[in-house]
N, C-alpha and C positions, 0 to 999 in steps of 0.2 A: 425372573423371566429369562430362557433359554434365548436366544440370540441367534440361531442358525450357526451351532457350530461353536459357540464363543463358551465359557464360563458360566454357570446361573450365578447371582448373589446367592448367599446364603451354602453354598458349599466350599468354604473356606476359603472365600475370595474375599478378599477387604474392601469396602466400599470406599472411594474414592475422598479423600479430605475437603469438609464441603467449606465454605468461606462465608464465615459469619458476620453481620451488620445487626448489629441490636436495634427492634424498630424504636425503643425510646432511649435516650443518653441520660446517664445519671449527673443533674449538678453540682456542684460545691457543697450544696446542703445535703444530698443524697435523696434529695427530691427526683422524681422520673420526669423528663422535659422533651414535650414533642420535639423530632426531627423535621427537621427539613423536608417538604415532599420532595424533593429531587433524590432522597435518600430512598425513600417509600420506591421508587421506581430503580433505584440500584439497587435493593433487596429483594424485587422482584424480577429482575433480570439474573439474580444471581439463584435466586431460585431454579430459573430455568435452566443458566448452565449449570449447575450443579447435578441434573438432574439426567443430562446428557454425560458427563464427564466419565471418563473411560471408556465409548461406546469407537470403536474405530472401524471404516468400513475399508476392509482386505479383499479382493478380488470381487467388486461387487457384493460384497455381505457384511453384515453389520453387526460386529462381534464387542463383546465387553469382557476385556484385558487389564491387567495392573501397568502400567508406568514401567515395574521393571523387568517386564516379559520384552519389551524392547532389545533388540541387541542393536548395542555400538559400535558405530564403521570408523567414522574421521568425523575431524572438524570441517565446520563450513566457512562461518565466520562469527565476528561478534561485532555487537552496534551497544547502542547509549542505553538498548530496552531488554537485553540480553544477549543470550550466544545463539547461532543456531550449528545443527549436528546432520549427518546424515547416519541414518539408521535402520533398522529393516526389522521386519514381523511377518512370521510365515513364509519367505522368500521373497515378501513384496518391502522393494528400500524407497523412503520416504525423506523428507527433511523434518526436521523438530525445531521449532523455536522456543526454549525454553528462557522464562520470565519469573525472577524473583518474586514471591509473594510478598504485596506492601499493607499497609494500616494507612497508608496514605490515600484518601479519595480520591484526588487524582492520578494516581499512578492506577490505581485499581478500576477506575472508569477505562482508562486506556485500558488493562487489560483485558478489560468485559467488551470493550466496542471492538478490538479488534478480532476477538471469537464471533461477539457478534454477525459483525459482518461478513467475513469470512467466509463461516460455517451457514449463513443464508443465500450466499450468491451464488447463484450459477451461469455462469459465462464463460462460454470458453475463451475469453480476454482478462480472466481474474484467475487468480492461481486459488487450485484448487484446495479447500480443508477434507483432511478423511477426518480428522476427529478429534480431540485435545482431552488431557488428565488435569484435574488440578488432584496436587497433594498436599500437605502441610506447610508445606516450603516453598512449594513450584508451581507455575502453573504451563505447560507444555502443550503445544498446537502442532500436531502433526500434517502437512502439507504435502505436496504432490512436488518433488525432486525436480528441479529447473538446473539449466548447466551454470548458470552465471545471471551476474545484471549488468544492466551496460557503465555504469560506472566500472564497473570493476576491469570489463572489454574494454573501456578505453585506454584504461590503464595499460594492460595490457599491448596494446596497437601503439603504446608511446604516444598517442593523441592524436594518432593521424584522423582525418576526419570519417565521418562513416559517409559510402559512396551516397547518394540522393534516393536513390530508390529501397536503399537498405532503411535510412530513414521517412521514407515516406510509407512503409511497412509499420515501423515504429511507432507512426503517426496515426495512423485506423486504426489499430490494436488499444492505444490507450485511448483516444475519443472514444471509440465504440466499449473500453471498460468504463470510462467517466460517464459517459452517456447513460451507460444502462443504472448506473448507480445513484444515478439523478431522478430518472423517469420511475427503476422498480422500486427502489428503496429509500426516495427524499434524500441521498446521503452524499455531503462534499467530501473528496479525499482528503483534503489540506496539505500533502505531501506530494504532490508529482515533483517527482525529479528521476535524474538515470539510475540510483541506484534502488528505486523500487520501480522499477521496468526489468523485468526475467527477461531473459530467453531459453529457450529449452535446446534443445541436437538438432530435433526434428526443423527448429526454423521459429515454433511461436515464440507470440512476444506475449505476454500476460503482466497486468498491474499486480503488487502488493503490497503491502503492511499498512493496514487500516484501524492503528490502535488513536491516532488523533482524528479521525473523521469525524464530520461534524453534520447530526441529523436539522435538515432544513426546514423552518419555519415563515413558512410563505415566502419560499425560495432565497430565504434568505440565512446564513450563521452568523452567531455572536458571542461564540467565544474567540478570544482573538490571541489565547495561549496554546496556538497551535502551529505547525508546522518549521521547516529551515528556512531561517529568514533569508537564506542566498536566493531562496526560488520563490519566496514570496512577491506576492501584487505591490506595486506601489500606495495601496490606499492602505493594506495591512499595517502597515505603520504611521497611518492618519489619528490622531488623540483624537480629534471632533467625531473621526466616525466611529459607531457601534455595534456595525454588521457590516456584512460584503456577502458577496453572491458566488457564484460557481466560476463567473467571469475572471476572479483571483486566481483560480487550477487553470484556464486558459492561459493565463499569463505567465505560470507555472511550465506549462506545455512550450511555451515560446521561448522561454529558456531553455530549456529541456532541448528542442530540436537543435537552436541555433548550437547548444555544447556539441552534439554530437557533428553536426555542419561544418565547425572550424575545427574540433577538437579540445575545443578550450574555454573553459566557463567565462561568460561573455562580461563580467562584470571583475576581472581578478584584480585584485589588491594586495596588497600584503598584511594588510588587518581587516577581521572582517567588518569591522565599524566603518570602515572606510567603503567596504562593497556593498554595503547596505545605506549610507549618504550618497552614494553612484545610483543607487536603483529609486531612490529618493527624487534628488535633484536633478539629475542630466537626464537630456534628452536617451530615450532607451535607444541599444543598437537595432544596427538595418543589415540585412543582407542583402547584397547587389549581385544584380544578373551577373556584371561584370566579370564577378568572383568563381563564373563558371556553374552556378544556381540560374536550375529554369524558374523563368518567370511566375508560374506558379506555386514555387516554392517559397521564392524572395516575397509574395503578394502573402502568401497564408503566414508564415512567419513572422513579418513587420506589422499584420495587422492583430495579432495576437499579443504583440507587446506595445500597442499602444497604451499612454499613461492614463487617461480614461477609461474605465471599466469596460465604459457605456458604449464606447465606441469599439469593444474588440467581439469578435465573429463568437455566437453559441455555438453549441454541441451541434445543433440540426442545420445550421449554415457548412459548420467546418466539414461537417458529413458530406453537404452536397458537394462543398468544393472541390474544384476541379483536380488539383492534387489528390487531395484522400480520395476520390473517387477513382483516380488512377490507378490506386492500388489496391482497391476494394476487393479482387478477385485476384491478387498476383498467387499465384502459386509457393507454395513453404519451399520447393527445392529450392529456390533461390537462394533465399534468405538461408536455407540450413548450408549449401555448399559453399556461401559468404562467411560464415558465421566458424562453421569446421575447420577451413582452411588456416582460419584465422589461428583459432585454439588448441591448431597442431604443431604451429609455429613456435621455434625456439626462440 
């Protein structure tokens, strides 16, 4: 099939290395022994991407390319689930996150959920997928080039804190990515924190990396081998319980803001087993007007880390409130000539 532009298969383009799941497992005796249906539904999800794989859309068009028609620019970074690159095709530069191919179900869930999701969203609060390869070795997700994540900005600022309206930009952009991820797609993040918060030159803020997300089951997950326990809920680490709700990623978010408010993750220790009995046991921390925080900030904040689930504000409360509503229409120059100044600094 011609693609507008792209390669057809079949004239000496190599089809893409697909990733195989045998639907039955051989025993001890070499007997054939049904699978698990949760396998049944990983071999059909890999059907699909399989079937997308190599397909990359270049200026509006949806072209099918090899993996190594890519050309390589520099590093970006690297994390626990691989490296990412910045790279370019046809004149249009991209970021790549490229991810080890495993035999391990779990690791290969995560890499399936996070194409998944990904490559289904459209939000302009979700960073965007042009398209991803798997090969024999690799499986790579080509993304839409962001300048930075605010972990990394903090770093950078030595921890000064980000002014209130820089964060309360912050604030809209991921509710309204949570939100939509909730409403269009049943799907919890499990991961908010500042270093999967982009921002781009222009000023947006965009959510990413969705390979732990957790598809909700009458609004509720249960797997509970997911995300950084720094920024986890306090019930995340309850043995009695076997699910939790989205209200968890709130709690998430309330950390999240309070780092970027003082500069400095609000629970630090010097081992993490010790900031994980902190977010456990102690009363969570509070922002006070005091501190130079408008009251609307100190009120959305404090009630997003309360230690009850039950008692911290939804997606459609936080929306209305007054703060995120603040900022619901602020303008990107802001945010981009706060953001530039920054990252022009020596």
């Amino acid at each position: 099939m011609d693609l507008r532009g792209g390669m057809t298969l079949g004239m000496g383009m190599d089809r893409p290395g697909p990733i195989n799941i045998p639907p039955n497992a051989p025993s001890e005796n070499g007997q054939q022994q049904p699978v698990d249906p949760r396998k049944f539904n990983l071999l059909q999800k890999l059907g699909e991407i399989n079937a997308n794989s190599g397909i990359i859309t270049i200026k509006g068009v949806q072209r099918r390319v090899n993996a190594s028609d890519l050309k390589f620019i520099s590093e970006i970074g690297h994390g626990s689930c691989g490296h990412v690159t910045r790279q370019s095709f046809d004149g249009v530069v991209f970021a790549v996150k490229t991810m080890v191919r495993s035999n391990i179900e779990y690791e290969m869930q995560r890499v399936l959920m996070d194409i998944d999701v990904i490559s289904k969203c459209h939000s302009s609060f979700i960073v965007k997928c042009i398209g991803y390869f798997i090969t024999p070795s690799e499986v790579k997700v080509c993304m839409e080039l962001m300048a930075t994540c605010l972990d990394r900005l903090l770093i950078r600022m030595n921890h000064q804190p980000f002014p209130e309206p820089m964060i309360g930009r912050v604030n809209y952009a991921v509710v309204k990515a949570l939100d939509y991820l909730k409403r269009e797609h049943q799907i919890m993040h499990r991961d908010v924190k500042p270093s999967n918060i982009l921002l781009s030159w222009n000023g947006e803020v965009k959510l990413c990396d969705f390979g732990i997300s957790g598809r909700l089951i009458e609004s509720r997950a249960h797997s509970r081998q997911a995300g950084c326990p720094l920024y986890m809920g306090p019930e995340r680490f309850d043995p009695k319980s076997s699910d939790y709700t989205i209200l968890s990623d709130v709690w998430s978010l309330g950390v999240s803001l309070m780092e970027l408010a003082t500069g400095r993750y609000p629970f630090l220790m010097e081992r993490e087993f010790d900031m994980i009995m902190l977010i456990i046991e102690q009363p969570p921390p509070q922002l006070r007007a005091e501190d130079n925080f408008t009251p609307e900030f100190c009120d959305l904040v404090n009630n997003c880390l309360r230690k009850n689930p039950e008692e911290r504000p939804r997606y459609e409360a936080i929306l209305q409130h007054p703060f995120t509503k603040a900022y619901e229409n602020a303008p990107l120059e802001e945010m981009e000539e706060w953001f530039v100044g920054h990252m022009e600094e020596e």
